[in-house]
Each structure stands twice: as structure tokens, then as C-alpha cells.
C-alpha positions in Angstrom: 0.0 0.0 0.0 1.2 3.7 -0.4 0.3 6.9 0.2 -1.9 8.5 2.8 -3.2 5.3 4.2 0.3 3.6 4.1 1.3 3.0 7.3 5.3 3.1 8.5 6.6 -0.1 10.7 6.5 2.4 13.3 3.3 3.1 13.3 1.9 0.2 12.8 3.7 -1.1 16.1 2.7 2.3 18.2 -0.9 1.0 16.9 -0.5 -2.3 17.7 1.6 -1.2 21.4 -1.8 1.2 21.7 -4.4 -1.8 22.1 -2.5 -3.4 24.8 -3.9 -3.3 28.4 -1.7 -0.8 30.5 -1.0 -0.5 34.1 -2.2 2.1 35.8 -1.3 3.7 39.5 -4.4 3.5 40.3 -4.7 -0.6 38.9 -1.8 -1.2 41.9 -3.6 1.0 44.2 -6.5 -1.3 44.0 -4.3 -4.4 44.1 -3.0 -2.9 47.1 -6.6 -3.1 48.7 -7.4 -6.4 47.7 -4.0 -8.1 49.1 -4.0 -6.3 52.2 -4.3 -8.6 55.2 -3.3 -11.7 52.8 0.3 -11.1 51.3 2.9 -9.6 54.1 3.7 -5.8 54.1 7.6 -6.6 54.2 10.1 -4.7 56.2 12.2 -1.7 54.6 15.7 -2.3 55.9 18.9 0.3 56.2 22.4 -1.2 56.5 25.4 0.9 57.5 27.8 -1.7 56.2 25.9 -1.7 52.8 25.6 2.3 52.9 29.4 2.4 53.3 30.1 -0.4 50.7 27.9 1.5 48.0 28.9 5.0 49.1 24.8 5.9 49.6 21.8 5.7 51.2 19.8 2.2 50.3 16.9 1.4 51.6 16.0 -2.2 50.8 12.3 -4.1 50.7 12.5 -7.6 51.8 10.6 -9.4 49.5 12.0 -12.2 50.2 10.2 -12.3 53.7 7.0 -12.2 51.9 4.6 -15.1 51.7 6.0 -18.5 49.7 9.1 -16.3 50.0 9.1 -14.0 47.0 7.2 -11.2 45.9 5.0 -13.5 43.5 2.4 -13.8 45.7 1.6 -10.4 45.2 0.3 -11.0 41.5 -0.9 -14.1 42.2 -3.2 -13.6 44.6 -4.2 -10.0 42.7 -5.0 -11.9 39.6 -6.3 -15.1 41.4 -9.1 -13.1 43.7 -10.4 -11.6 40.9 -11.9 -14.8 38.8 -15.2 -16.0 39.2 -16.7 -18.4 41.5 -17.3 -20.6 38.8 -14.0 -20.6 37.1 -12.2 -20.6 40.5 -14.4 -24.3 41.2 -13.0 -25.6 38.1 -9.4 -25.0 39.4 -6.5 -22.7 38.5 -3.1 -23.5 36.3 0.3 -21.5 35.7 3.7 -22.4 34.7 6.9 -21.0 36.5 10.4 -22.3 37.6 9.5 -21.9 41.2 8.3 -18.8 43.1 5.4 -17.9 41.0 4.5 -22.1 41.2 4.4 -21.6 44.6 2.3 -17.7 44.5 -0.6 -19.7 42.4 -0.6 -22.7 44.7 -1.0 -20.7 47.7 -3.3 -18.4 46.6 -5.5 -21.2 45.4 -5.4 -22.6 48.9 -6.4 -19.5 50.2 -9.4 -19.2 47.8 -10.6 -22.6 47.9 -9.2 -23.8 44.8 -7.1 -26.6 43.6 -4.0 -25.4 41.2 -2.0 -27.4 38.4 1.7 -26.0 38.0 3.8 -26.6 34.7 7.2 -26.4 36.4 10.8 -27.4 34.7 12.4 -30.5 35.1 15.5 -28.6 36.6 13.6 -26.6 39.2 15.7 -26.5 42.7 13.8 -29.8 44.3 13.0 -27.3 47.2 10.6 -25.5 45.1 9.3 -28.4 44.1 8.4 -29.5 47.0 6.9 -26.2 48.5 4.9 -26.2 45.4 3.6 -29.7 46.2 3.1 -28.5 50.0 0.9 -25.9 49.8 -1.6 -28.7 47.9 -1.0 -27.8 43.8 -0.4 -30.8 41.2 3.3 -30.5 39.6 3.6 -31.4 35.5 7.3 -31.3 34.5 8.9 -30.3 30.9 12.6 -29.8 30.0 13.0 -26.1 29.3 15.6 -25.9 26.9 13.2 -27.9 24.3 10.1 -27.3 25.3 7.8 -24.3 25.0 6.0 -23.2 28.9 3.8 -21.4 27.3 2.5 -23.3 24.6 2.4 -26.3 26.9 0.8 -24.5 29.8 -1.9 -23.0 27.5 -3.0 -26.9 26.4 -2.9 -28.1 29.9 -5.1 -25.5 31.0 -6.9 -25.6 28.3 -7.4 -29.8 28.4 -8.5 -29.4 32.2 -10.7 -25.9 31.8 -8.9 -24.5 34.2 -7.6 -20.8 34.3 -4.3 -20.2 33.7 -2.5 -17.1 35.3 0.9 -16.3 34.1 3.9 -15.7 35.7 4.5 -11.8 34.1 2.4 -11.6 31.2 -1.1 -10.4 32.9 -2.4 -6.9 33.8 -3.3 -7.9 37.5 0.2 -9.6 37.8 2.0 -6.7 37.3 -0.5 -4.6 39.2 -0.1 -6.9 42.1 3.9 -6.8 41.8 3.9 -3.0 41.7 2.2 -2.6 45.2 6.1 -3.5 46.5 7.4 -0.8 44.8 4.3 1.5 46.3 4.9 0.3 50.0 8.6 0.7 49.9 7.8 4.5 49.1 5.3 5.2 51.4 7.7 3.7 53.7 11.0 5.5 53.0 9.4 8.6 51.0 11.6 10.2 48.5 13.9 7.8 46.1 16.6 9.1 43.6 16.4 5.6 42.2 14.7 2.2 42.0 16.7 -0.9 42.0 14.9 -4.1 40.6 15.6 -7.6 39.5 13.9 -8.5 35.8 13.3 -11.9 34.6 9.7 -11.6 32.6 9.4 -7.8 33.8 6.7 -8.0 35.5 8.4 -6.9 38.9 9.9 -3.9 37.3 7.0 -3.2 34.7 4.9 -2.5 38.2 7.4 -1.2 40.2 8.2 1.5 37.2 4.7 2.4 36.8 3.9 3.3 40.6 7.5 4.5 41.1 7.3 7.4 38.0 3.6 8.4 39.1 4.4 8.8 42.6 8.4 10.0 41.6 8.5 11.7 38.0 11.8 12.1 38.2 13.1 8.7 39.7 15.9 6.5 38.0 14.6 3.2 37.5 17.3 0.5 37.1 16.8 -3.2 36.5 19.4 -5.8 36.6 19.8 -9.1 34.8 21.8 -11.6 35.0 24.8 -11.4 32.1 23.7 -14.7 30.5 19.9 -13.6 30.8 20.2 -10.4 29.1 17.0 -10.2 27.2 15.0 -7.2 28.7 18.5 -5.0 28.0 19.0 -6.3 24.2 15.2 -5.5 23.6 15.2 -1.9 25.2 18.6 -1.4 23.1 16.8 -2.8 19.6 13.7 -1.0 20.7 12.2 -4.1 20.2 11.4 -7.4 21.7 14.3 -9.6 21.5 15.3 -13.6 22.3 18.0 -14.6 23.7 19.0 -18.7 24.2 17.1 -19.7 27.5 19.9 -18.9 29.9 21.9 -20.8 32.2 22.7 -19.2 34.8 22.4 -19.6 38.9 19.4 -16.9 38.9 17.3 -19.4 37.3 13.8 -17.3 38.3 15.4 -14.9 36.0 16.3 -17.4 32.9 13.4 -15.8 30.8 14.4 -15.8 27.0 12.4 -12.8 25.7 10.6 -10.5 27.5 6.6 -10.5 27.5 4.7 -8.5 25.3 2.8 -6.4 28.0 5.6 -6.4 30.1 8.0 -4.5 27.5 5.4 -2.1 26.4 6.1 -0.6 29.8 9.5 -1.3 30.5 10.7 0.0 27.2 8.3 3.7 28.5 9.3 3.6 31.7 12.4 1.8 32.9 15.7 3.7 32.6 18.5 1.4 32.0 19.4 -2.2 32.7 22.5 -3.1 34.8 24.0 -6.8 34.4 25.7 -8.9 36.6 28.1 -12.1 36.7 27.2 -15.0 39.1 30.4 -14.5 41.1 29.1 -11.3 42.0 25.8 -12.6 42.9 27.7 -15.0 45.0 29.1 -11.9 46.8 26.0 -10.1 47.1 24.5 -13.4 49.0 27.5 -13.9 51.3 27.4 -10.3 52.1 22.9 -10.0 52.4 23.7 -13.1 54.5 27.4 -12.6 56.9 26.1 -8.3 57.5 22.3 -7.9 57.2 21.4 -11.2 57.9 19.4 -12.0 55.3 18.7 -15.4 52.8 18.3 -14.6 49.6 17.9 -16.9 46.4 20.3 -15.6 43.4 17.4 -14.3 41.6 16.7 -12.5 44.9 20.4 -11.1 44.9 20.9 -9.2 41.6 19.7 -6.0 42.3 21.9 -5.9 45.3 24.8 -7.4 43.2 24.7 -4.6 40.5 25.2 -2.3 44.0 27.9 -3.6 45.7 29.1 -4.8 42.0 29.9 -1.0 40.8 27.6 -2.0 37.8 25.2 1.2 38.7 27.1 4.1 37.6 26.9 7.3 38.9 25.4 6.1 42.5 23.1 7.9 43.5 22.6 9.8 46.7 19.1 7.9 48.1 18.4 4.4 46.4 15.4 2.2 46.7 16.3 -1.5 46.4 13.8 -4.5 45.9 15.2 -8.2 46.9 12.6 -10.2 45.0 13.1 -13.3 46.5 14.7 -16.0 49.7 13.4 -19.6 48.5 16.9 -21.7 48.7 17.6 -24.8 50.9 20.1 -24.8 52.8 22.1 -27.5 50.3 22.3 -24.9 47.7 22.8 -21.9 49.8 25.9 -23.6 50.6 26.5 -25.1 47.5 26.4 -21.5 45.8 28.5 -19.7 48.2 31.3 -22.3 48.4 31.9 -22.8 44.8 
């Protein structure tokens, strides 16, 4: 086609970016209200060894405290409340490589529910387990050949149940923003936002209530070096696949970033920070010997890219989200004494 009604690639994609649900402040607000007295409102911590290490002020939100141990349950229970009694007596499914598993099972088991999880083969046995413990069903694939989504949709589809994924759903992200809105009603003004990305659903709401509430806040997310999906994609100014990664943050292995999920990121995120798996290995030891804190590597990243030099320049007053703590105690010590 040309003239007047031709359309540039550009603008075809702003059209097609256009009919995509959005995030709103006001979305998480409301996510906020329906969570409250079900997920955890998680401690904002302050470290002087950690101010002195990063040369700042860093106030970090413990998601890793949060219920199933990660902020998943957030989302999970956002989108999970919100189906109908009908649907929610047929049952619930979702695919994840652990933390989000765990989210949907819970939050079934709060809501009366019964939950199938599509989990990989190579999940840590501990998340496995938790999964199994809070009542869901487990279905394993291999996830360097299989496709998660393409199987989860046909299980879910096969059993009628609704399936509620990981990143890639409004309420999700709306539900993982309200961490991002309680760390600054807690700590008040932020020069910057520091926030792990695997799908980019964390950051996605984080991003959105952090630049309503903040215009001018830096938001940084951090991936790990051999996951760096979300940073090739915001580079191309486009969605971008990477080989599924191998790498110890394996809640952060995603391959390309969702397609809801980048139409905010790629808006409102400012930059993404990578990091090796040595120094997420430091940033465990040191959560761990000086604040006393567990955290799983995906849970570690953001502080990594701190204590890492990998956020460049520092700024003076820094927000800082540890996603997640789910690790046994064989590869907590299997990690940190490699």
C-alpha cells in the first residue's frame, strides 16, 4: 500500500503497542486493597555496612520475607481473587520455575481452589516441594526444548482451568507494583529504583507506581549477564530472544521479554545493569554474613549490581527490591562455596 493510508513499521507497532492493556497507579492501588491482610507488608531495611560499601543511602524491601518467600504472591493472589466463582471451582493453572508455582498454589489454597503447576524439570527440588506443599499438582517439561507457554496454555486448556501467568497479565504486574508502592510510602523520597527483571513483570509495576508517585526517579533493572534479554530488547527498541539462559538466577532465565511487560518497560524503565554470578555470590554472602538476610540468586541481583559497581553514577538515596529467599540450605551452601 502507499500513500496516505500507508502505514510506516513504526506506526503500525505504536498502533498495535496502543491496544495493549496498560498499568495504571491506580490498577496497583486497587491491588494494594485487595491483598492487604493476605500477602505480608515486608520490612524496609537500612544497612550501614551496605551504605558504606555503596557509598549511599539504600533502603532495601525484603521481598524475600513475603509469603512462599518472594514477591509473587503479590500478582498471584491480585489476579487469582479476581476470577469467578465458577472458574475458581474448576481450578487454576500456571507455569513457573518456582516462586510464582508456589504464589498460584498458595493463593489457590487460600481461595478454595485446587491449582496445576507446569514447572521445569530442573527446578531446585526445594521449590518443588513447596509447590507440592501448599496442595498444587506439579507437570514437568525440560526447558531448553520445550515451549512453557505453549504447553501450559493446552494443559489448562485440556483441564478448563484458568491459567494465570507468571508476568504476562495486567493484575500480575499490578499486584507486583504494590512492593514498589509500599517501599515509598515507607522510606518517602527515592533518587532511584533498583529491581531484579526476569519476565518484567516486577519492574513493569514497580516502574509504573514508582514514576507516578516519583517523575523524576531513575529506574534500574538488573539481569543476569547470561539472561540479558529485557537489555538487548530496550537497546533494539524491540522485543528480543536470547537462548534460555543458564545461569544460577534461574527465576530470571526468561528468553524474551513479555509482550505487555516491554510495552512498559521499554516507556518507563531507565536502563538495565548486568551482573556475573560470582558477583551474585558476593551479594549473597554479604545479604547473608552483614544484614542477615537469605536470599535466592534471583533475589540477589539488584543488590549485586550495587555492591558490584555495575550502577554508575550512584546515586545519593536508592530504593532497592530483593525479589526473592526460596533456597535450601544444600544450595545456599553449595552456591557460596563454589
Amino acid at each position: 500500500m502507499t500513500g496516505p493510508e500507508a502505514k510506516t513499521a513504526t506506526e503500525a507497532e505504536a498502533e498495535a503497542e496502543a491496544e495493549i492493556p496498560q498499568v495504571t497507579l491506580a490498577d496497583i492501588r486497587d491491588a494494594a486493597a485487595r491483598i492487604e491482610g493476605v500477602a505480608h507488608r515486608t520490612p524496609v531495611l537500612r544497612s550501614r555496612t551496605l551504605d558504606d560499601l555503596v557509598g549511599a543511602e539504600v533502603l532495601v524491601k525484603c521481598e524475600n520475607l513475603q509469603r512462599v518467600g518472594a514477591f509473587k504472591f503479590r500478582g498471584a493472589y491480585n489476579a487469582a481473587s479476581r476470577l469467578s466463582p465458577e472458574q475458581l471451582a474448576k481450578g487454576i493453572a500456571a507455569y513457573s520455575s518456582g516462586n510464582h508455582a508456589q504464589a498460584v498454589a498458595l493463593a489457590a489454597r487460600e481461595l478454595g481452589t485446587t491449582a496445576v503447576i507446569l514447572m521445569p524439570e530442573d527446578t531446585p527440588r526445594s521449590k518443588v516441594e513447596a509447590t507440592l506443599g501448599y496442595g498444587a499438582e506439579v507437570v514437568t517439561y525440560d526447558r531448553y526444548t520445550g515451549d512453557r507457554v505453549a504447553i501450559g496454555e493446552k494443559l489448562a486448556a485440556d483441564r478448563g482451568l484458568a491459567l494465570i501467568p507468571p508476568y504476562e497479565h495486567p493484575h500480575i504486574i499490578a499486584g507486583q507494583g504494590t512492593a514498589a508502592l509500599e517501599l515509598i510510602e515507607k522510606a518517602g523520597e527515592l533518587d532511584a529504583l533498583v529491581v531484579p527483571v526476569g519476565g518484567g513483570g516486577l519492574i513493569a509495576g514497580s516502574a509504573t507506581a514508582a514514576k507516578a508517585l516519583l517523575p523524576g526517579i531513575r529506574v534500574i533493572g538488573v539481569e543476569p549477564e547470561g539472561g540479558d534479554d529485557t537489555k538487548r530488547s530496550l537497546e533494539a527498541g524491540r522485543r528480543v530472544s536470547v537462548p534460555v539462559p543458564r545461569t544460577i538466577a534461574d527465576g530470571q532465565a526468561a528468553d524474551i521479554p513479555g509482550e505487555l511487560t516491554f510495552s512498559i518497560n521499554r516507556r518507563l524503565v531507565d536502563e538495565i545493569a548486568l551482573v556475573t554470578d560470582d558477583e551474585i555470590r558476593d551479594a549473597m554472602r554479604m545479604a547473608f554474613e552483614r544484614m542477615k538476610t537469605v536470599l535466592e540468586p534471583s533475589g540477589a541481583t539488584s543488590l549485586a549490581a550495587l555492591l558490584s559497581g555495575r550502577i554508575s553514577p550512584v546515586p545519593a538515596r536508592i530504593g532497592v527490591i530483593l525479589s526473592g529467599g526460596n533456597i535450601s540450605t544444600e544450595r545456599f551452601a553449595q552456591i557460596l562455596g563454589h
